[in-house]
Backbone as JSON, one array per atom type, in Angstrom:
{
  "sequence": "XXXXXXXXXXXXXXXXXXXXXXXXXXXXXXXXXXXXXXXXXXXXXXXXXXXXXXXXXXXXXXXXXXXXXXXXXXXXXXXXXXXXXXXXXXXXXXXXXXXXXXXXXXXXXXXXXXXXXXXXXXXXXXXXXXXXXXXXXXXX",
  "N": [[95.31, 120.0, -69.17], [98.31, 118.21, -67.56], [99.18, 117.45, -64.36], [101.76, 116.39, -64.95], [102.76, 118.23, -66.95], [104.9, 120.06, -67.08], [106.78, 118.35, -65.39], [107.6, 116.77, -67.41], [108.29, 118.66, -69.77], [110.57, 119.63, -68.67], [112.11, 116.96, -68.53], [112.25, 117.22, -70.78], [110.55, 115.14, -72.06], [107.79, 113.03, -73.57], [104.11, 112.88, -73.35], [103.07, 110.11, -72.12], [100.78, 107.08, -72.53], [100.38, 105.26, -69.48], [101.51, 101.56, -69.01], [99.65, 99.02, -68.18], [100.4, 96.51, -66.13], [99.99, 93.06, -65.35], [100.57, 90.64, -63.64], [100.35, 87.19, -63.48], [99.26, 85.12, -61.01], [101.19, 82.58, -59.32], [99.01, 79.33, -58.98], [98.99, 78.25, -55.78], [97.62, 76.48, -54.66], [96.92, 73.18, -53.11], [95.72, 71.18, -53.61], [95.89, 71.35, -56.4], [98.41, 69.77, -57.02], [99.73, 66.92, -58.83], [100.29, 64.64, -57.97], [98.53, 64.67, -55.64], [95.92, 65.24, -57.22], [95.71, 63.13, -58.05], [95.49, 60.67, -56.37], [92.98, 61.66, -55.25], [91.12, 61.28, -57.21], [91.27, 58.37, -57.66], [90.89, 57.51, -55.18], [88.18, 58.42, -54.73], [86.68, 57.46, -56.9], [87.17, 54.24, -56.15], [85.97, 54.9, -53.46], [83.38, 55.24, -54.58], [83.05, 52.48, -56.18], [82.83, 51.14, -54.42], [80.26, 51.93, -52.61], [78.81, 51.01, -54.22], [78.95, 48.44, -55.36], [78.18, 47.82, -52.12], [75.21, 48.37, -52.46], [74.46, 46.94, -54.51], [74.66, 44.31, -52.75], [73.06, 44.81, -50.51], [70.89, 44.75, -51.39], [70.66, 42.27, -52.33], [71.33, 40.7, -49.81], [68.86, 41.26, -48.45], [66.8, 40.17, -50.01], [67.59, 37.12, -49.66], [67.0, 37.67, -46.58], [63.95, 38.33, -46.35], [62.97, 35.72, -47.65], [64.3, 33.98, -46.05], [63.66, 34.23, -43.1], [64.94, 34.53, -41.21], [66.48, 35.55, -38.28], [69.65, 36.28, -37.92], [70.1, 36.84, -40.9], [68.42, 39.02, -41.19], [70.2, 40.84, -39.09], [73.13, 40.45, -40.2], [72.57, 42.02, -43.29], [71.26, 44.61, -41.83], [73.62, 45.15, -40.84], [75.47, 45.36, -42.79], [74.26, 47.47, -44.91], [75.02, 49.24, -42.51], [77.47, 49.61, -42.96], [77.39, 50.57, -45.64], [76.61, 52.77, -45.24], [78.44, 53.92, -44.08], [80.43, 54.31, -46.01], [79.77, 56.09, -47.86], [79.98, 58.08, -46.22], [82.48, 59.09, -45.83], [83.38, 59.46, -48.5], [82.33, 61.95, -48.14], [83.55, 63.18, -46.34], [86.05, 63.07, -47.74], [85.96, 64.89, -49.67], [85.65, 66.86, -47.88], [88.59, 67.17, -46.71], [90.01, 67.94, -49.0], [89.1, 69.97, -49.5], [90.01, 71.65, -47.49], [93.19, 71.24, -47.5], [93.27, 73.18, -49.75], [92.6, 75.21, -48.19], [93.91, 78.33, -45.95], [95.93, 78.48, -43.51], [94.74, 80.23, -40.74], [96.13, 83.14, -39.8], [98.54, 84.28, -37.16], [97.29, 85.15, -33.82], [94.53, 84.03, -32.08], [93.13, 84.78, -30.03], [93.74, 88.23, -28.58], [94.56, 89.63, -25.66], [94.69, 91.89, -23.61], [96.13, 92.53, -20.63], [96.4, 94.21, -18.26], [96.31, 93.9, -15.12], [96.22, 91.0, -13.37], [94.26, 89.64, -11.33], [92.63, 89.45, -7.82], [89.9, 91.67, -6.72], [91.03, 92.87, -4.41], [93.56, 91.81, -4.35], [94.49, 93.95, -6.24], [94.08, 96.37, -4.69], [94.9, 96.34, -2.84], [97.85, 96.53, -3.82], [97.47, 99.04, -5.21], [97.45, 100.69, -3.16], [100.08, 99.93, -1.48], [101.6, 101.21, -3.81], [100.87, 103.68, -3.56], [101.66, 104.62, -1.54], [104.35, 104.5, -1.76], [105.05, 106.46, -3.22], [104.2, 108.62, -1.91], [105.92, 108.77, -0.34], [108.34, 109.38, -1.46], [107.74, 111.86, -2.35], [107.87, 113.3, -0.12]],
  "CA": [[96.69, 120.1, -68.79], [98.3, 117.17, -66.35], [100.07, 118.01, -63.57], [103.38, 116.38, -64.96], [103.05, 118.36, -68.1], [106.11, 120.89, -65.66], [107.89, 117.89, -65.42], [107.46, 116.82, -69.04], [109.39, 120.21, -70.3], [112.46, 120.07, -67.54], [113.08, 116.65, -68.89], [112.15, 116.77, -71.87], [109.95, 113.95, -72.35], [106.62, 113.29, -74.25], [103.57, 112.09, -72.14], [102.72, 108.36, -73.05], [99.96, 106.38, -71.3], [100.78, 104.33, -68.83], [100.91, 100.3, -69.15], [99.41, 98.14, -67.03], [100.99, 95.61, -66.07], [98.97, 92.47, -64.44], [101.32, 89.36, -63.93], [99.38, 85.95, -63.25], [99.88, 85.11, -59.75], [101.28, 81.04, -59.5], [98.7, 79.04, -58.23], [99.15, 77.88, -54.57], [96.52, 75.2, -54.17], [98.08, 71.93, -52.84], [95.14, 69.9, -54.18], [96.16, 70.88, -57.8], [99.73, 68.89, -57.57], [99.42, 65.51, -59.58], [100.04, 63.55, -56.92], [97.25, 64.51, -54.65], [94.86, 65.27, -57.66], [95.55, 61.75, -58.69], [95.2, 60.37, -55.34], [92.34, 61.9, -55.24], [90.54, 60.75, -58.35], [91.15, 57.23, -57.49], [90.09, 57.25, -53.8], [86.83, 59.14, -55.28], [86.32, 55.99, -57.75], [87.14, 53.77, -55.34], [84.5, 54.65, -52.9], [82.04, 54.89, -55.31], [82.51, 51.72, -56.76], [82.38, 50.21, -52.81], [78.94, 52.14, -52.75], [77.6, 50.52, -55.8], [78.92, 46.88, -54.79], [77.38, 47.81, -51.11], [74.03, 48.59, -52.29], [74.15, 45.7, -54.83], [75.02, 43.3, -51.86], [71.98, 44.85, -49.5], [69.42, 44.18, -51.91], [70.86, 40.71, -52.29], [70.7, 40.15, -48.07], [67.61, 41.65, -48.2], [66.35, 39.28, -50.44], [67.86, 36.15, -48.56], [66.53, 37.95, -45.51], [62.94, 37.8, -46.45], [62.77, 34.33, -47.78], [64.45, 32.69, -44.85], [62.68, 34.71, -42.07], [65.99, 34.05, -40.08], [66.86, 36.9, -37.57], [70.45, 36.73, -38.4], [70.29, 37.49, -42.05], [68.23, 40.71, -40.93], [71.5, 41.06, -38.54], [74.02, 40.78, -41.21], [71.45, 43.17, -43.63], [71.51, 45.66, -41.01], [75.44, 45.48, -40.42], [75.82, 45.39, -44.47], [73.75, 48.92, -44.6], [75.44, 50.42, -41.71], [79.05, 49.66, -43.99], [77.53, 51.29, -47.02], [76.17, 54.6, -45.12], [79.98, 54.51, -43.4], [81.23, 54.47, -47.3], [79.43, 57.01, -48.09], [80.33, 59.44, -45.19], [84.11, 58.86, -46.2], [83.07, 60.12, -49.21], [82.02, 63.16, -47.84], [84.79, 63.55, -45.66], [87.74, 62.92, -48.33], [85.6, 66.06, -50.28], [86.11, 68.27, -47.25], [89.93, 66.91, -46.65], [90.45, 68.34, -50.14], [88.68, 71.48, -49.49], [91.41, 71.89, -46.59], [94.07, 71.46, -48.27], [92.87, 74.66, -50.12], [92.12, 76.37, -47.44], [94.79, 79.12, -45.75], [95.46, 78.45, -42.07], [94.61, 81.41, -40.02], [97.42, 83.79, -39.25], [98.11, 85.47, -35.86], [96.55, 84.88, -32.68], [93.29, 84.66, -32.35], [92.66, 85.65, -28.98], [94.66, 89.0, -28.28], [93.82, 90.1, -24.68], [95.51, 93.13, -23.16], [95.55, 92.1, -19.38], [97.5, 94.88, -17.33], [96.85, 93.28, -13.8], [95.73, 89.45, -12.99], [93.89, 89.06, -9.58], [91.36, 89.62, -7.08], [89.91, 93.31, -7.01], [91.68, 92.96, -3.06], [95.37, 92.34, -4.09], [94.55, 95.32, -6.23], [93.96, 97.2, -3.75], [96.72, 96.5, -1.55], [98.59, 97.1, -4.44], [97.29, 100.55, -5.38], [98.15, 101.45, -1.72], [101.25, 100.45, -1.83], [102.26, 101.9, -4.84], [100.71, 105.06, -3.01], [102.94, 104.91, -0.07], [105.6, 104.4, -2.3], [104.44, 107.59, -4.71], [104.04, 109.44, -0.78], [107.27, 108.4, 0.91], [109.37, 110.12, -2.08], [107.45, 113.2, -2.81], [108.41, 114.05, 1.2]],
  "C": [[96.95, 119.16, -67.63], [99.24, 117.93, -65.89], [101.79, 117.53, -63.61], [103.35, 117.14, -66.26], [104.37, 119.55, -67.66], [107.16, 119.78, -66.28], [108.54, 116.82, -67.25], [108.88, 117.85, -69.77], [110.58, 119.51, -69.82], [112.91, 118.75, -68.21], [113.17, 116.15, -70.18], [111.22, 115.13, -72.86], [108.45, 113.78, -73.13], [105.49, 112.46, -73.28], [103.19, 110.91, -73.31], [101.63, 108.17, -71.89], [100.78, 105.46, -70.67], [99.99, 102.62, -68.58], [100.49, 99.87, -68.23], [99.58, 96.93, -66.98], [100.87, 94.26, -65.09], [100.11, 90.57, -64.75], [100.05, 88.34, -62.75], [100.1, 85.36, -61.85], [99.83, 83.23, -59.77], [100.0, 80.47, -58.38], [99.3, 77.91, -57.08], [98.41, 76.63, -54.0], [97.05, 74.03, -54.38], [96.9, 70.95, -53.55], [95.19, 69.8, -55.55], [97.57, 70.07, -58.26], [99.28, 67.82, -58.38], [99.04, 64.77, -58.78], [98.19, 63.74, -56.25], [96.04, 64.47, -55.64], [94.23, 63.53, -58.47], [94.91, 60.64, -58.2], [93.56, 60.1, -55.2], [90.78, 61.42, -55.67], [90.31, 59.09, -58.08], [90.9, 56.58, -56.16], [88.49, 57.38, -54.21], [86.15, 57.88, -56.13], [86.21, 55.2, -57.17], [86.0, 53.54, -54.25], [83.25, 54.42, -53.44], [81.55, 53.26, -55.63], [81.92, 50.47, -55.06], [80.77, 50.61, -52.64], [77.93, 51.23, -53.14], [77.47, 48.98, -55.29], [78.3, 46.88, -53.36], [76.36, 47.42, -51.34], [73.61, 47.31, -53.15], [73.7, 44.65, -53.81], [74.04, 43.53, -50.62], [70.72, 44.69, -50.16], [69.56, 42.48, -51.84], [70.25, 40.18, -50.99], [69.28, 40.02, -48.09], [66.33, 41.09, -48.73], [66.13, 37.85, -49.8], [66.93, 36.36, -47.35], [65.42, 37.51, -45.84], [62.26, 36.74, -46.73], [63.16, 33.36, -46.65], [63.89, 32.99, -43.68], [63.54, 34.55, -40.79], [66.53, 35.54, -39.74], [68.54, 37.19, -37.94], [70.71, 37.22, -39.58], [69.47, 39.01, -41.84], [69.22, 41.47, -40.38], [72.39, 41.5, -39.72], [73.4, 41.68, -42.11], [72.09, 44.48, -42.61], [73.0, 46.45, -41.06], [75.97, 46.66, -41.88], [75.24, 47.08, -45.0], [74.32, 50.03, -43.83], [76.8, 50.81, -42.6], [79.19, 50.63, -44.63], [77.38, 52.62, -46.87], [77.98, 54.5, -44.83], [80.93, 54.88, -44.83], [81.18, 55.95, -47.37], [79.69, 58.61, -47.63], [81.96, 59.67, -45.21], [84.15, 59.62, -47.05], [82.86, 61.53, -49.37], [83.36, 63.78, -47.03], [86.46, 63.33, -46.22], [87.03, 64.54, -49.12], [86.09, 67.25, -49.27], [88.11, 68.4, -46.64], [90.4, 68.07, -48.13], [90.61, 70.02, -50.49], [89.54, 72.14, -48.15], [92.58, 71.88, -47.13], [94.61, 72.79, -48.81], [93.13, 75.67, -49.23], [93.55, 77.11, -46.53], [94.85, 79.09, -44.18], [95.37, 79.75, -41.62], [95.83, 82.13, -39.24], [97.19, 84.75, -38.57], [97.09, 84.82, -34.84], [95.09, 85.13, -32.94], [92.68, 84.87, -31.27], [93.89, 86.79, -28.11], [94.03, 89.45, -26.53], [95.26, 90.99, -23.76], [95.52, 93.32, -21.61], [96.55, 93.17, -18.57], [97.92, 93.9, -15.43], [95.66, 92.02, -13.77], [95.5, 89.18, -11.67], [93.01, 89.61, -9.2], [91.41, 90.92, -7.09], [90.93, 93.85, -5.19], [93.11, 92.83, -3.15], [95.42, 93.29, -5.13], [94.44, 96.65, -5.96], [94.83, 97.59, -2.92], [97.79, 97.01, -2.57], [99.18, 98.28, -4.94], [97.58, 101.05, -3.97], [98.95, 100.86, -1.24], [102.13, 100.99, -2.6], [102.23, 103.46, -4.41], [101.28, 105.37, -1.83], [104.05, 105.15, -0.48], [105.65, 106.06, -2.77], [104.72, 109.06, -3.16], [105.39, 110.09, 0.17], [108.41, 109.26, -0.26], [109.15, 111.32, -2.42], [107.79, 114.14, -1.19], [109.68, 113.88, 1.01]]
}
């Protein structure tokens, strides 16, 4: 027996199950627009293919380098290497740009602090005795 089978009777009604009813919530994620996912896609290609032509272009030096035994082509080498790691770390850092995007800024303070009185434990002192002169002088 359910406890509306009472209100069942009075209004006359038959019990049914109840539907459930689950609506699809729109997604919110700014990195699925077009634009940015497009953006995206072709920055992502982009670096890569700078990668690829990097690492091509440091075996090349690196070739040069060893045959001419000349300190600047180890120079340029060097430089040409530091480029391709800097690609690379772009790379990494357009992945976590993306993953921001996503992400929900933090709502509400995030340091609440409940400060009644601000100062030395000495002008709370003077304070508490004058508040107690005050508290003294009206109860006479």
């Amino acid at each position: 027996m359910s406890t509306f089978d009472g209100l069942n009777d009075v209004f006359g009604t038959e019990p049914t199950e109840v539907q459930k009813y689950e609506s699809e919530k729109p997604s919110l994620k700014k990195s699925e627009s077009l634009d940015v996912k497009q953006d995206y896609e072709i920055t992502r290609a982009q670096l890569h293919n700078l990668v690829m032509k990097g690492q091509e272009a440091v075996d090349g030096i690196l070739d040069v380098a060893r045959a001419s035994d000349h300190p600047r082509a180890y120079e340029v080498a060097g430089q040409l290497i530091k480029n391709v790691g800097d690609v690379a770390d772009k790379l990494i850092d357009l992945q976590k740009k993306m993953k921001e995007l996503d992400d929900e800024p933090k709502k509400g303070p995030n340091n609440v602090t409940n400060a009644l009185f601000v100062g030395s434990t000495a002008e709370l002192q003077k304070l508490l005795k004058q508040q107690k002169q005050i508290n003294n002088t009206e109860e006479n």
